[in-house]
VMD Tcl script that builds the backbone (N, CA, C; Angstrom):
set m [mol new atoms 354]
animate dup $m
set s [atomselect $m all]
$s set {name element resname resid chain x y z} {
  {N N UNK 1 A 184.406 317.008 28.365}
  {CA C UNK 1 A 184.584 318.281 29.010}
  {C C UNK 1 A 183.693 318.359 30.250}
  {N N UNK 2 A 184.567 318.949 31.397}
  {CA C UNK 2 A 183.268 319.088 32.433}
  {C C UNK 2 A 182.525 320.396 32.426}
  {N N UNK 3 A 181.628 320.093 33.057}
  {CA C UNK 3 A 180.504 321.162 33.182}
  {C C UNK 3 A 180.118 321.200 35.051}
  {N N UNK 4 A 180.283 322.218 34.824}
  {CA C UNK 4 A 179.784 323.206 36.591}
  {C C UNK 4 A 178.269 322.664 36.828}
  {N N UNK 5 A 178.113 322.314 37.934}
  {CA C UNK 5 A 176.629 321.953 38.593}
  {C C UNK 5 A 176.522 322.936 39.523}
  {N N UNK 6 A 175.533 323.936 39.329}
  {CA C UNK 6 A 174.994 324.975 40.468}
  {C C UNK 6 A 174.607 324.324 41.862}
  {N N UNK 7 A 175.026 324.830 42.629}
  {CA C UNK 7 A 174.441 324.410 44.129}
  {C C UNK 7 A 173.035 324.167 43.995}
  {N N UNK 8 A 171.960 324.775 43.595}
  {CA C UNK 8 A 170.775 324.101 43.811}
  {C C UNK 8 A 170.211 322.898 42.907}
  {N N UNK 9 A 171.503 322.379 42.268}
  {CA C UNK 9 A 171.297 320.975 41.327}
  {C C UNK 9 A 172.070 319.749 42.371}
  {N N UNK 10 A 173.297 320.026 43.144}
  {CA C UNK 10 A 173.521 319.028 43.736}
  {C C UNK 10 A 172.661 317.696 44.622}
  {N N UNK 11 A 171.783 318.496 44.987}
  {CA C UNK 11 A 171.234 317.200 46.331}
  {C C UNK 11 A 170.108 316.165 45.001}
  {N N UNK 12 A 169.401 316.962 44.398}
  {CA C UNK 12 A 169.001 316.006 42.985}
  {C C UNK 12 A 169.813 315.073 42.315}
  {N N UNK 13 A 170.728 315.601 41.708}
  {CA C UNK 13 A 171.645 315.364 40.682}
  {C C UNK 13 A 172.343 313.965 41.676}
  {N N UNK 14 A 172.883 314.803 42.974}
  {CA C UNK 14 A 173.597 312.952 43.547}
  {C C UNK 14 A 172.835 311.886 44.123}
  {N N UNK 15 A 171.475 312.649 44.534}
  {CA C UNK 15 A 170.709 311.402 44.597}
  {C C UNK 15 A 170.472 310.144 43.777}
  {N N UNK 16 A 170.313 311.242 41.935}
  {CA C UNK 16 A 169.549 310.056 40.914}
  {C C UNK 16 A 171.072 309.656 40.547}
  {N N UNK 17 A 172.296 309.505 40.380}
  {CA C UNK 17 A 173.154 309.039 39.776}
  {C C UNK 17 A 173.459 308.141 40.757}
  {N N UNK 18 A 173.634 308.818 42.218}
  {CA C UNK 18 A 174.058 307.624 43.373}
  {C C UNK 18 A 173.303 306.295 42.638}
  {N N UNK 19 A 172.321 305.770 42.285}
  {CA C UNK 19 A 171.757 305.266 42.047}
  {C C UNK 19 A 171.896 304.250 40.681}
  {N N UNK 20 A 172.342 305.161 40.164}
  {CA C UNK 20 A 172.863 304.710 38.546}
  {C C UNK 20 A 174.561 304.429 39.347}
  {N N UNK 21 A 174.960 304.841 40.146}
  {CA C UNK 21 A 176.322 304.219 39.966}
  {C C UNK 21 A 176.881 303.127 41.280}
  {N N UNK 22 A 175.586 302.101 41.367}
  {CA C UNK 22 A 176.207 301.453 42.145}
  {C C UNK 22 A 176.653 300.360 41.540}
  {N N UNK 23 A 178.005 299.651 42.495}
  {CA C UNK 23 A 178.787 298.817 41.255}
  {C C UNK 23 A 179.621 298.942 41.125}
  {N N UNK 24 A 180.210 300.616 40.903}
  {CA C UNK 24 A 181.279 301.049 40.262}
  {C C UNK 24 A 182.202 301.376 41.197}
  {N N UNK 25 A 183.772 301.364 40.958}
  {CA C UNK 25 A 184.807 301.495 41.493}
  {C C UNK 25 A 185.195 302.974 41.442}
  {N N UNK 26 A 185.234 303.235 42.445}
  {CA C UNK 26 A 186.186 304.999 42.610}
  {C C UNK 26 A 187.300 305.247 43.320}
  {N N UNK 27 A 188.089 306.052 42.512}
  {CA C UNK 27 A 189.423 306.586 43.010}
  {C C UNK 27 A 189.174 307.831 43.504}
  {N N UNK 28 A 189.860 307.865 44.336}
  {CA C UNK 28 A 189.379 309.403 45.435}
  {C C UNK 28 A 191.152 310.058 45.184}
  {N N UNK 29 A 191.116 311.291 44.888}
  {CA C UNK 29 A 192.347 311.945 45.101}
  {C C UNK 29 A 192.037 313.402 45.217}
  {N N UNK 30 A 193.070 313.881 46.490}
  {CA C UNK 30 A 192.740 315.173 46.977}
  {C C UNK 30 A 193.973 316.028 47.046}
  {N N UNK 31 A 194.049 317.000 46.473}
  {CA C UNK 31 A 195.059 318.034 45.668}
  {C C UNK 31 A 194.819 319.400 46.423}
  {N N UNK 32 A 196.020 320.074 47.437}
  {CA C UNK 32 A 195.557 321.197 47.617}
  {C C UNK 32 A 197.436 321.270 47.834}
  {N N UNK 33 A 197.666 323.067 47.779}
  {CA C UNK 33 A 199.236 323.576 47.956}
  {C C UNK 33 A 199.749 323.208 49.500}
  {N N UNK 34 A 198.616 322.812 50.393}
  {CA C UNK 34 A 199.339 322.526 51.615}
  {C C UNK 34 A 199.679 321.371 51.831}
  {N N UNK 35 A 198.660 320.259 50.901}
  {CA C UNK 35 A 198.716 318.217 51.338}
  {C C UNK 35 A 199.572 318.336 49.911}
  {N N UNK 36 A 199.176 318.589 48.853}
  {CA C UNK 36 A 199.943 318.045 48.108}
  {C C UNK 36 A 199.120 316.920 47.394}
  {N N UNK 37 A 199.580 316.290 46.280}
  {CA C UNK 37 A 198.394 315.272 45.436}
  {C C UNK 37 A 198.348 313.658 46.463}
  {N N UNK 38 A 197.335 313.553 46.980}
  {CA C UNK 38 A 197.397 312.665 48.119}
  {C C UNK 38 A 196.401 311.663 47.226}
  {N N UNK 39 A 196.434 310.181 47.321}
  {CA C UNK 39 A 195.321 309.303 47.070}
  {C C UNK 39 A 194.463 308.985 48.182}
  {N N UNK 40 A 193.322 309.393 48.440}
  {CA C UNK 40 A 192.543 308.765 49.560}
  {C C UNK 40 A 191.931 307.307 49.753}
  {N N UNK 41 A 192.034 306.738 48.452}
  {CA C UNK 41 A 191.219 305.696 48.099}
  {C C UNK 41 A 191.312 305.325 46.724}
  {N N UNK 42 A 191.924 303.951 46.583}
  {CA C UNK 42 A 192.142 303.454 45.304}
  {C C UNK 42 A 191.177 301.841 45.057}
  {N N UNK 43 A 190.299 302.462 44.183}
  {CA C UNK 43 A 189.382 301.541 43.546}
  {C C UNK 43 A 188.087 300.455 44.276}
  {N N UNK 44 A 187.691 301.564 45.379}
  {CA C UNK 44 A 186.956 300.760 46.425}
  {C C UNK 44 A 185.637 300.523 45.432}
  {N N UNK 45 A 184.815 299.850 45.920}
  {CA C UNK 45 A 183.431 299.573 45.116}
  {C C UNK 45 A 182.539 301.088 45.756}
  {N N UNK 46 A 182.032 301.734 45.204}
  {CA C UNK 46 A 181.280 302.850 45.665}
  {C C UNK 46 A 180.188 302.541 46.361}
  {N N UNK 47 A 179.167 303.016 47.789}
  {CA C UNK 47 A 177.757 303.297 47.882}
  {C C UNK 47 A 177.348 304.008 47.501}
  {N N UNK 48 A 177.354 305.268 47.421}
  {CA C UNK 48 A 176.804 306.392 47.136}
  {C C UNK 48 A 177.675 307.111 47.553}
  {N N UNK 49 A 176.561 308.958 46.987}
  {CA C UNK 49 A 177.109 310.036 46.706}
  {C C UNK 49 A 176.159 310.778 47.128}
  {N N UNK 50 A 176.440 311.328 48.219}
  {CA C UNK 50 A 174.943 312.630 48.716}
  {C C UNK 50 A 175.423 313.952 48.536}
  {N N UNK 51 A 174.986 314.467 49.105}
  {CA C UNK 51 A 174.866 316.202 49.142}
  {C C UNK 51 A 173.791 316.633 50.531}
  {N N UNK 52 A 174.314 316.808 51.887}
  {CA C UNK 52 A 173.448 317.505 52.688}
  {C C UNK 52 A 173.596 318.761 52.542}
  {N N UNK 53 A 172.156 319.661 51.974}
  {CA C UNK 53 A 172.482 321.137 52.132}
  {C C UNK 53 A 172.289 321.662 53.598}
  {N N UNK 54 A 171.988 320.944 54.679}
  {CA C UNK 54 A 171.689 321.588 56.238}
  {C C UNK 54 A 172.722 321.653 56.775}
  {N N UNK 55 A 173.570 320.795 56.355}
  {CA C UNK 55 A 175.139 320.778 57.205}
  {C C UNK 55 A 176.002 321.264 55.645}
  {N N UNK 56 A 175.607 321.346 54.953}
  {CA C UNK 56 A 176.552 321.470 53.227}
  {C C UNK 56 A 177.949 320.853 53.811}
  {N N UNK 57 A 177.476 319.290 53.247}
  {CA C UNK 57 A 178.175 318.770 52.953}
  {C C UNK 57 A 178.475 317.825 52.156}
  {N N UNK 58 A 179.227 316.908 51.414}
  {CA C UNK 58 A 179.290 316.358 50.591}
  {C C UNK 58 A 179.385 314.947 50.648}
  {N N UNK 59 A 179.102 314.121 50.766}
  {CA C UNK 59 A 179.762 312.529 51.199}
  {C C UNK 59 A 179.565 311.905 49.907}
  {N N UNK 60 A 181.262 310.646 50.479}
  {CA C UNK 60 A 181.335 310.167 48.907}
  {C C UNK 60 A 181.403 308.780 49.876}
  {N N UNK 61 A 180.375 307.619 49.753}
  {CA C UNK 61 A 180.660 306.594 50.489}
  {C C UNK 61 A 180.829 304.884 49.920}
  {N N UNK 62 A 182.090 305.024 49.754}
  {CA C UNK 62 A 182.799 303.613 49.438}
  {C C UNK 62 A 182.769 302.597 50.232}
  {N N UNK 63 A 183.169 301.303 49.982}
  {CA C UNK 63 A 183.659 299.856 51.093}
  {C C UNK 63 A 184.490 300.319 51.771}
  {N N UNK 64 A 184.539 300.421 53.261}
  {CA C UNK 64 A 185.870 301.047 54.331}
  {C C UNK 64 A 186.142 302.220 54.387}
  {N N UNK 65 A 185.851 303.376 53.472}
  {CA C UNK 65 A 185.772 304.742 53.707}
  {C C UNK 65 A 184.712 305.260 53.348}
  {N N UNK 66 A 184.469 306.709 54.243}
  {CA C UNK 66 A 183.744 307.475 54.055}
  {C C UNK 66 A 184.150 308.892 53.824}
  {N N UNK 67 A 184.119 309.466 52.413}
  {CA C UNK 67 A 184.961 311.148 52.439}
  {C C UNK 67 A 183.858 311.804 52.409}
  {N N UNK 68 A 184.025 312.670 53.543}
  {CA C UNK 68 A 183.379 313.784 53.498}
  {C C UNK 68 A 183.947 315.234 53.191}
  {N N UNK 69 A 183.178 316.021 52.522}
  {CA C UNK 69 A 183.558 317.304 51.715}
  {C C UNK 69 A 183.006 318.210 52.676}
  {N N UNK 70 A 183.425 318.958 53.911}
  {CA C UNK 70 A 182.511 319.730 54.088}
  {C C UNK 70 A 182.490 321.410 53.466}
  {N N UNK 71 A 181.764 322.184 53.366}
  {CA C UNK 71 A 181.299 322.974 52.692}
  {C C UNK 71 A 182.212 322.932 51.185}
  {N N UNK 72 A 181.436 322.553 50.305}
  {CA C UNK 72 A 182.003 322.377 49.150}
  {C C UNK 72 A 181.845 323.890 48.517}
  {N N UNK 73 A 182.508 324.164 47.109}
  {CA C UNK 73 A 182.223 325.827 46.940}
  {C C UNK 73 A 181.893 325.292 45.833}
  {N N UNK 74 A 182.455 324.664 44.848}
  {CA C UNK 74 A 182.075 323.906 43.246}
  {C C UNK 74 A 182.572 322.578 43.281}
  {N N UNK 75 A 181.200 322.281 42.110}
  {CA C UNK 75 A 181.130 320.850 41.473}
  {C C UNK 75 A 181.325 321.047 40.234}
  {N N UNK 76 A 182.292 320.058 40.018}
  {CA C UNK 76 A 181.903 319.749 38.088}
  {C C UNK 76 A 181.944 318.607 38.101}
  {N N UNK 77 A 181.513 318.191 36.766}
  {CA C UNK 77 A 181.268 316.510 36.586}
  {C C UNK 77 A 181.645 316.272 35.239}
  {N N UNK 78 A 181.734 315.187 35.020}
  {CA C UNK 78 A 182.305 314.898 33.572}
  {C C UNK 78 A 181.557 313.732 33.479}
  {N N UNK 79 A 180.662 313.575 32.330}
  {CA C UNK 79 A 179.874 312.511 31.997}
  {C C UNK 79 A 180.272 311.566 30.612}
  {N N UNK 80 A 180.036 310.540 30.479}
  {CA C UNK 80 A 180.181 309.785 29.224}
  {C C UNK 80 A 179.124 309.390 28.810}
  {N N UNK 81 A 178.515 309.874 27.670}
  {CA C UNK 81 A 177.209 309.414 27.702}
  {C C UNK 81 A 176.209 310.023 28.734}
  {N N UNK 82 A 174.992 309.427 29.483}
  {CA C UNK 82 A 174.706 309.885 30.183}
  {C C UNK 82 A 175.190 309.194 31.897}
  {N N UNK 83 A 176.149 308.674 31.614}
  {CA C UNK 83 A 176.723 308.268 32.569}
  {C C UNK 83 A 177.976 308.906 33.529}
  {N N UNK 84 A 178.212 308.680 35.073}
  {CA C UNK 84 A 178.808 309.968 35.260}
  {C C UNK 84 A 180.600 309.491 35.048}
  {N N UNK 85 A 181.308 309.840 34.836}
  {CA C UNK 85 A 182.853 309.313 34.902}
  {C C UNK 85 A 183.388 309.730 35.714}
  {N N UNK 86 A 183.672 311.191 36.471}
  {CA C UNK 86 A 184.193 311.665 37.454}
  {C C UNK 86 A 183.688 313.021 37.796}
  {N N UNK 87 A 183.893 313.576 38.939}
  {CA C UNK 87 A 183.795 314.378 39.447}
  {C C UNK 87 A 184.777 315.955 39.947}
  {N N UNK 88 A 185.141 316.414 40.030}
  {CA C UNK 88 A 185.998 317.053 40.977}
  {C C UNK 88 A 185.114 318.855 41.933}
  {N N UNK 89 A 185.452 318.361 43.219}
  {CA C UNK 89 A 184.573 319.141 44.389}
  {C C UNK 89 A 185.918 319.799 44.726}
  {N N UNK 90 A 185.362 321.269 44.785}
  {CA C UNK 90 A 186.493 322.400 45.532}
  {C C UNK 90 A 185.713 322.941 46.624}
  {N N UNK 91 A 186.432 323.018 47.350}
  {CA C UNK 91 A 186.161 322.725 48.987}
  {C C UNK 91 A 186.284 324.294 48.812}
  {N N UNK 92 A 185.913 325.114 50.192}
  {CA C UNK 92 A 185.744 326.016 51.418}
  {C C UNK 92 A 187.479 327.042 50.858}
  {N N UNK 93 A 188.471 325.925 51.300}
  {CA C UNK 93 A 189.772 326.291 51.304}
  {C C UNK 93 A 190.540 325.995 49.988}
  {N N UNK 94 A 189.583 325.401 49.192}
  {CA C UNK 94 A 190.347 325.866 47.756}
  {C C UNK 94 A 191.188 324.209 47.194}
  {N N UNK 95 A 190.894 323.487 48.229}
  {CA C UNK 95 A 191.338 321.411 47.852}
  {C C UNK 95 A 190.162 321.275 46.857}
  {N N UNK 96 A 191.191 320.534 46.035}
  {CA C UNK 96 A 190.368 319.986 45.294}
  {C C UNK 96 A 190.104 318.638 45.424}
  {N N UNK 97 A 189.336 317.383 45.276}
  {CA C UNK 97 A 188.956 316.241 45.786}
  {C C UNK 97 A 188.348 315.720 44.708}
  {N N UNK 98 A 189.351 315.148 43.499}
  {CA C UNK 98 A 188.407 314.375 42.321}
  {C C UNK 98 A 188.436 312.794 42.445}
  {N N UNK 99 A 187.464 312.424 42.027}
  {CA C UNK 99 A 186.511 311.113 42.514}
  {C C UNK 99 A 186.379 310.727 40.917}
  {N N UNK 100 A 187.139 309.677 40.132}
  {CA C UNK 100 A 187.252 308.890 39.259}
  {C C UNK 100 A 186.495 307.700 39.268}
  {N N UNK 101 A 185.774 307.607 38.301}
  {CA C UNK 101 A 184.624 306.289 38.293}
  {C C UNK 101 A 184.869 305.070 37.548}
  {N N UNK 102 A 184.830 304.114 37.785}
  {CA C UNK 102 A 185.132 303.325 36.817}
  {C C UNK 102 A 184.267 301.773 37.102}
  {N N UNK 103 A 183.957 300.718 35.714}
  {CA C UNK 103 A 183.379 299.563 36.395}
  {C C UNK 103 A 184.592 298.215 37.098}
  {N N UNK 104 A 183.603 297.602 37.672}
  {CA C UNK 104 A 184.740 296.951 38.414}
  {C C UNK 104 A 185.176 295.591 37.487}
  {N N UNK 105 A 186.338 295.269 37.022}
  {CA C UNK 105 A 187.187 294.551 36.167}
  {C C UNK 105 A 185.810 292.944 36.012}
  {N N UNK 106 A 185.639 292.698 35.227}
  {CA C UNK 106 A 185.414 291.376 35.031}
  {C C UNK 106 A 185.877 290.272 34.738}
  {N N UNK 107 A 185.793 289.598 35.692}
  {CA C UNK 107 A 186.759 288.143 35.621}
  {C C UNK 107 A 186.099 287.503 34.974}
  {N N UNK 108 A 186.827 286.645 34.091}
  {CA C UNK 108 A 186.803 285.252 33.278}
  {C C UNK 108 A 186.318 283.962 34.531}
  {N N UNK 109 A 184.857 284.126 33.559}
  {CA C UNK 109 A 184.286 282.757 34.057}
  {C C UNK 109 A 185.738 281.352 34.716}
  {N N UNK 110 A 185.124 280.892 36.246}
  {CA C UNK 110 A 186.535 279.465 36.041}
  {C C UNK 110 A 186.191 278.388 35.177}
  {N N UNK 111 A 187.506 277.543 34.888}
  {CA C UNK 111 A 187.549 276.871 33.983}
  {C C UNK 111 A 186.729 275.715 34.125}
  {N N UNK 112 A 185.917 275.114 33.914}
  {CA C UNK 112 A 185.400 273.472 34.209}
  {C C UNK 112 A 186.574 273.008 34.139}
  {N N UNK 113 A 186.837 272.155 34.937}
  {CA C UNK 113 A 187.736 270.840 34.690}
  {C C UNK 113 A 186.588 269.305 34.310}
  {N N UNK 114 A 187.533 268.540 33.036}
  {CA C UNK 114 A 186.774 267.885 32.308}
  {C C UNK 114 A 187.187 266.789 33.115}
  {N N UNK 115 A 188.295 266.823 33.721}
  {CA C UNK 115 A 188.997 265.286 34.203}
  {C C UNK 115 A 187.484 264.404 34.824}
  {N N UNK 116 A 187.188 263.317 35.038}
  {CA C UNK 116 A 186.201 263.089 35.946}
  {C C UNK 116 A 187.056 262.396 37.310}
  {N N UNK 117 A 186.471 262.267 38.326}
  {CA C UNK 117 A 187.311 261.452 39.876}
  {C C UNK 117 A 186.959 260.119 39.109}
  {N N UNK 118 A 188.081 258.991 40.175}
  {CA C UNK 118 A 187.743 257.675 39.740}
  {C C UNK 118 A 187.783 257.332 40.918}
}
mol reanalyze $m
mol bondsrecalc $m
mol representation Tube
mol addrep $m
């Protein structure tokens, strides 16, 4: 279940997790009655996650994109454990912009080949 983060928990709260979640893959999707359910970003490796309160704004910064939220109105978050799983930020105008977390797939060690050269 998510839970609401008060504005004066954001710039804390995304600092220490930015932190705990590097590594991880995020899906960005942004939902409002005028765009419609749009994907911004499917499964980039994440940098971080800030919160400027001087400009209130939000940045979510992946490999090749950068989304910015500006004036966000609510956060909720959804955690597993104490780990975060996703997000969803409602903007100024009422978009919503949820940010899905996930780790990035692990590949199977390659195979040795036993043959030897002759």
């Amino acid at each position: 279940m998510a839970k609401q983060l008060e504005k004066s928990q954001w710039r804390a709260y995304f600092d220490r997790m930015s932190r705990a979640l590097v590594g991880k893959r995020a899906e960005i999707e942004v939902a409002s009655l005028k765009l419609g359910d749009q994907i911004e970003a499917e499964w980039l490796p994440l940098l971080g996650i800030s919160y400027d309160p001087k400009d209130d704004i939000i940045e979510i910064a992946l490999e090749g994109v950068d989304h910015l939220i500006p004036k966000p109105r609510e956060v909720y978050v959804e955690e597993n454990g104490l780990e975060l799983s996703s997000l969803e930020v409602i903007d100024a105008e009422g978009t919503h912009q949820i940010i899905v977390l996930k780790d990035p797939m692990m590949l199977p060690a390659p195979a040795q080949s036993t043959a030897k050269a002759s």
